[in-house]
C-alpha positions as CSV (number, residue, x, y, z in Angstrom):
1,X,-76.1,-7.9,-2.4
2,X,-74.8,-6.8,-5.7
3,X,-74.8,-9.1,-8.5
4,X,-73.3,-9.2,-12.1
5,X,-73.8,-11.7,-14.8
6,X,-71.0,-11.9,-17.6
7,X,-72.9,-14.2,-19.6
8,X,-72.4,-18.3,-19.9
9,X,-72.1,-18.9,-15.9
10,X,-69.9,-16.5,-14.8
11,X,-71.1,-14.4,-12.2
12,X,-69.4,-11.5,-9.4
13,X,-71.3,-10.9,-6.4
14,X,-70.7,-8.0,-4.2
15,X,-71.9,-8.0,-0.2
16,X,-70.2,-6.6,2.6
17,X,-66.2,-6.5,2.2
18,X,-66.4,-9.8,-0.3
19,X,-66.3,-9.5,-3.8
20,X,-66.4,-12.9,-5.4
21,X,-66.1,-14.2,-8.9
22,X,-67.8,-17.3,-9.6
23,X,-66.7,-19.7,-12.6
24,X,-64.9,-16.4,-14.2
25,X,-65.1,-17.8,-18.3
26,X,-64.7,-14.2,-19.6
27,X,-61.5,-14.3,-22.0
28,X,-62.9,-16.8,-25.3
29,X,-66.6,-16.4,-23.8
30,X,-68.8,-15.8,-27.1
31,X,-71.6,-14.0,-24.6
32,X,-68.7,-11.3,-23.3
33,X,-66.4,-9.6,-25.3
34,X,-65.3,-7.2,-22.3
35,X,-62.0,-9.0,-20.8
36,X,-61.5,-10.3,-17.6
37,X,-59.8,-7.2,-15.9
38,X,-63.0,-5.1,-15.4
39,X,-64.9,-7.7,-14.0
40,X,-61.8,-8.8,-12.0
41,X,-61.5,-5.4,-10.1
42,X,-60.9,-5.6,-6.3
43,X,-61.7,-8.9,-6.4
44,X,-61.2,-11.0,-2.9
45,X,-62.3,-14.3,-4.1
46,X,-62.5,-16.3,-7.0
47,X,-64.7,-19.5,-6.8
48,X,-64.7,-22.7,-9.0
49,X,-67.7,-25.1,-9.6
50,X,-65.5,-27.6,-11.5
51,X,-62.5,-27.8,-13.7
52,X,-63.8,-27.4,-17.6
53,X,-62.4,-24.7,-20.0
54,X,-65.3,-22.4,-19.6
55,X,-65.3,-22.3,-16.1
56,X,-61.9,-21.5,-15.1
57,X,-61.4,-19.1,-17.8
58,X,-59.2,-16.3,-16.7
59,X,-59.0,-17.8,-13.0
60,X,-54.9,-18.1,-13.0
61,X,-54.2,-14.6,-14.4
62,X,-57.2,-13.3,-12.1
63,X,-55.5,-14.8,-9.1
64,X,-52.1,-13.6,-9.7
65,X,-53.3,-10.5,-10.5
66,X,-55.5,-9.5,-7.7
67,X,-53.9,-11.8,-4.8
68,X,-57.3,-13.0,-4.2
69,X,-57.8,-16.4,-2.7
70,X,-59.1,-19.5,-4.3
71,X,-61.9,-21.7,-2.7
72,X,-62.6,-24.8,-5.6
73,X,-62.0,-28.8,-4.9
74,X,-58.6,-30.1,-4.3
75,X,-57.6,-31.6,-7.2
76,X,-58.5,-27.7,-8.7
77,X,-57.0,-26.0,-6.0
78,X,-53.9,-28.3,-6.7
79,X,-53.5,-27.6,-10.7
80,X,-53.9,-24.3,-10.4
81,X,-50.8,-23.7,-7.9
82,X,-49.0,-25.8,-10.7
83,X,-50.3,-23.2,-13.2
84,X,-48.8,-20.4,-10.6
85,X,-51.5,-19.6,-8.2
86,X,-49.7,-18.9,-4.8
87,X,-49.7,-22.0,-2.2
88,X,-51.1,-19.9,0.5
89,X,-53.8,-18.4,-1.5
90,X,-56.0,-22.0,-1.9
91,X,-58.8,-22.9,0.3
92,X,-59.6,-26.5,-0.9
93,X,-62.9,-28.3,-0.2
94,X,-65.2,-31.3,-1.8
95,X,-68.8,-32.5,-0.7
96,X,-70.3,-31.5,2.3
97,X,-67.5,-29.7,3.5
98,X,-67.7,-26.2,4.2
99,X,-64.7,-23.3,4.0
100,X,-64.9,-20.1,5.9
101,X,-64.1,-17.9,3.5
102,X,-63.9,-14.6,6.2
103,X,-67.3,-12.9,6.0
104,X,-69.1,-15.8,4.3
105,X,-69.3,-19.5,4.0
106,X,-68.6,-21.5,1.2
107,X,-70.5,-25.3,1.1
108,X,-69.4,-27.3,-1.8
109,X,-73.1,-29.6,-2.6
110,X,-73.2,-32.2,-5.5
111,X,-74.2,-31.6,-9.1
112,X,-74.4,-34.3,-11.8
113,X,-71.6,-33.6,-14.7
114,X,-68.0,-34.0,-15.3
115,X,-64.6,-32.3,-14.6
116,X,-61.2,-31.8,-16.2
117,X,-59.2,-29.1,-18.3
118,X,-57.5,-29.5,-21.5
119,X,-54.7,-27.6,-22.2
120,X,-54.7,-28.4,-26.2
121,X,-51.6,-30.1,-26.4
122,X,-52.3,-33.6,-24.8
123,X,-55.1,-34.9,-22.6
124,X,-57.4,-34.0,-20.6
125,X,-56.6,-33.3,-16.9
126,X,-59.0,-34.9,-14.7
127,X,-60.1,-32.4,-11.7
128,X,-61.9,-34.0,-8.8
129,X,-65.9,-34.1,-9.0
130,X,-68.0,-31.3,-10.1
131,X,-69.8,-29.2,-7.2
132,X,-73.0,-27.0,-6.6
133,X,-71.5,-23.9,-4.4
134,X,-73.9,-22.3,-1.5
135,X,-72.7,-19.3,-0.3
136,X,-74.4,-18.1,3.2
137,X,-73.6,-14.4,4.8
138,X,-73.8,-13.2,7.9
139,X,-75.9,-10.3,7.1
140,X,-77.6,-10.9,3.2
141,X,-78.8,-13.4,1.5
142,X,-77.9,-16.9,0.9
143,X,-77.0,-17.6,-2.8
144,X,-76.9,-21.2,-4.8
145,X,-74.7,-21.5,-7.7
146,X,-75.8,-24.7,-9.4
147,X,-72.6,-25.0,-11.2
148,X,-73.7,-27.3,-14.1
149,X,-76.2,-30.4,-13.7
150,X,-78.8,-32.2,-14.2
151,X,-81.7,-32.6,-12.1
152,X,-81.4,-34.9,-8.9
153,X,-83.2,-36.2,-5.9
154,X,-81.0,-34.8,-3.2
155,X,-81.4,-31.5,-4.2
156,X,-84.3,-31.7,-1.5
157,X,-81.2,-32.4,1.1
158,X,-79.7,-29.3,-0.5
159,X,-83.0,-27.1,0.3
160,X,-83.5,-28.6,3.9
161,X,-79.8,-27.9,4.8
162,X,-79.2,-24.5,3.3
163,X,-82.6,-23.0,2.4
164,X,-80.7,-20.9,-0.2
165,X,-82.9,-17.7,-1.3
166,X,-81.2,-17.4,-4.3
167,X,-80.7,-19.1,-7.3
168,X,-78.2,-19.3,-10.7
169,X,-79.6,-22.0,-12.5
170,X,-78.3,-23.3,-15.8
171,X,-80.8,-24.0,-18.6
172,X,-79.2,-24.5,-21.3
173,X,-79.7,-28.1,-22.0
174,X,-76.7,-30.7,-24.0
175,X,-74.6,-30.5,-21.2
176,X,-77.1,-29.3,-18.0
177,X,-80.5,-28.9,-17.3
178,X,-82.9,-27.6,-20.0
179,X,-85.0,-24.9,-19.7
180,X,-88.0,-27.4,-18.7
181,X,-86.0,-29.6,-16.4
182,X,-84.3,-26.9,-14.8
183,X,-88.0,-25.1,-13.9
184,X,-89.1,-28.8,-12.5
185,X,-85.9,-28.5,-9.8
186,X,-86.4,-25.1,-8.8
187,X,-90.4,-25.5,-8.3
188,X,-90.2,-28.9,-6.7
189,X,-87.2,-29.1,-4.7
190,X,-86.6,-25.5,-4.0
191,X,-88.4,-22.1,-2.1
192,X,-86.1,-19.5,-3.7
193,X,-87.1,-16.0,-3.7
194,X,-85.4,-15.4,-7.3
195,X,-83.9,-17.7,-9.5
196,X,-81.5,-16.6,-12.3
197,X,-81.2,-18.4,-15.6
198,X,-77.5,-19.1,-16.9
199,X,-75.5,-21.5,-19.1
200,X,-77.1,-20.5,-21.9
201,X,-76.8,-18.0,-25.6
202,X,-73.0,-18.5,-25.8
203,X,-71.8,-22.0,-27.6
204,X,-74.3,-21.9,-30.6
205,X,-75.2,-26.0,-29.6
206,X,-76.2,-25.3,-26.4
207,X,-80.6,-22.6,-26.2
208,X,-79.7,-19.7,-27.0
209,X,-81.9,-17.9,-25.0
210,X,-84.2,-18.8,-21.4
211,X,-87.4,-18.7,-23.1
212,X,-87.9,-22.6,-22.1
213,X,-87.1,-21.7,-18.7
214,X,-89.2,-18.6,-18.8
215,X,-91.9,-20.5,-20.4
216,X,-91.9,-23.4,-17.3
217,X,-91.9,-20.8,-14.9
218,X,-94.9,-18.7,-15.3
219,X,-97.1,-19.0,-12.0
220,X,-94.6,-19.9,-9.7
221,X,-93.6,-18.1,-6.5
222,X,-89.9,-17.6,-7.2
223,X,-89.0,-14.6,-8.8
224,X,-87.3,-15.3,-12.6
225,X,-84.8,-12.5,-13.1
226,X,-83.5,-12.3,-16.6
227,X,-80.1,-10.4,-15.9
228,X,-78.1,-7.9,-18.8
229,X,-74.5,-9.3,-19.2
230,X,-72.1,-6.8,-17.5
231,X,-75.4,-5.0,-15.8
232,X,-75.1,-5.1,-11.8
233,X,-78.3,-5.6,-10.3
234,X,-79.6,-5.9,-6.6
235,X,-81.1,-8.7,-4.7
């Protein structure tokens, strides 16, 4: 598996014949000043957690442009094809469903935040509940994007159902888990052989770095990887 961060939580990971974006805030991201048609290349899916600003980012342009399909909540999936994604290139879900997405699952698990897009010229859309995203494969890893949260109980439901091996984790306390927090869920409801650190060092209110989360870390058995924005790695 191939993975690359683009700073704030948007990720693309790369296994088999899938290439996904997840939550692809590139265009207006203050942590990436590359554009969104780079990171956009040959992609096959695009994934939502929920429906704020810097989360679906370039997602409509993406979609039209690469034909790739759309796996996000209803009410997201919904908007979007108002915006001008293609009908038959949605694949709507909420909690506890799962969507084959051809060559990997997508389960859509709770997080604990809000959801809706503004537009700047009236108010806010509201777009369905916000989601965690756990992605198994057939033959790879299985990879938890958190979306953005806080902390919760049933995050131990999460683990016993899914046992994902991976982690993208947002630390950047105001509007998720800080750094400390964030540590706490991964070591106490989770096994995960690496855990990545995101939501953070873009909007200047929210850490601008992982150092907390670093910091919380030290001594336990998961794996902290500290990516470099627009730097593939693999897991």
């Amino acid at each position: 598996m191939q993975v690359t961060w683009y700073g704030h939580s948007a990720f693309r990971v790369e296994t088999g014949n899938a290439k996904i974006l997840i939550d692809p805030f590139l265009t207006g991201n203050p942590a990436w000043d590359g554009g969104w048609e780079e990171p956009a290349e040959g992609v096959t899916h695009v994934l939502l957690t929920h429906g704020h600003n810097d989360h679906v980012g370039d997602a409509v342009e993406i979609l039209k442009k690469t034909g790739a399909m759309l796996v996000a909540n209803f009410e997201l999936c919904s908007y979007l094809v108002s915006q001008g994604v293609a009908e038959d290139k949605i694949s709507p879900g909420n909690h506890g469903g799962t969507v084959d997405c051809g060559g990997f699952t997508t389960t859509f698990v709770n997080a604990l935040h809000s959801s809706s897009y503004s537009s700047g010229d009236g108010p806010a859309v509201y777009l369905g509940n916000p989601a965690g995203l756990v992605l198994h494969f057939p033959d790879d890893k299985s990879l938890y994007h958190m979306g953005d949260t806080d902390i919760f109980g049933d995050m131990a439901l999460i683990q016993e159902l899914h046992q994902p091996q991976i982690g993208l984790v947002p630390v950047g306390d105001r509007f998720t888990m800080g750094g400390a927090v964030a540590a706490l869920a991964c070591q106490r409801y989770f096994t995960f052989e690496t855990v990545i650190p995101c939501h953070f060092g873009s909007f200047p209110i929210i850490d601008q770095d992982a150092q907390k989360f670093v910091d919380a870390m030290e001594g336990a058995p998961s794996k902290v990887l500290l990516p470099e924005k627009g730097k593939p790695f693999t897991l």
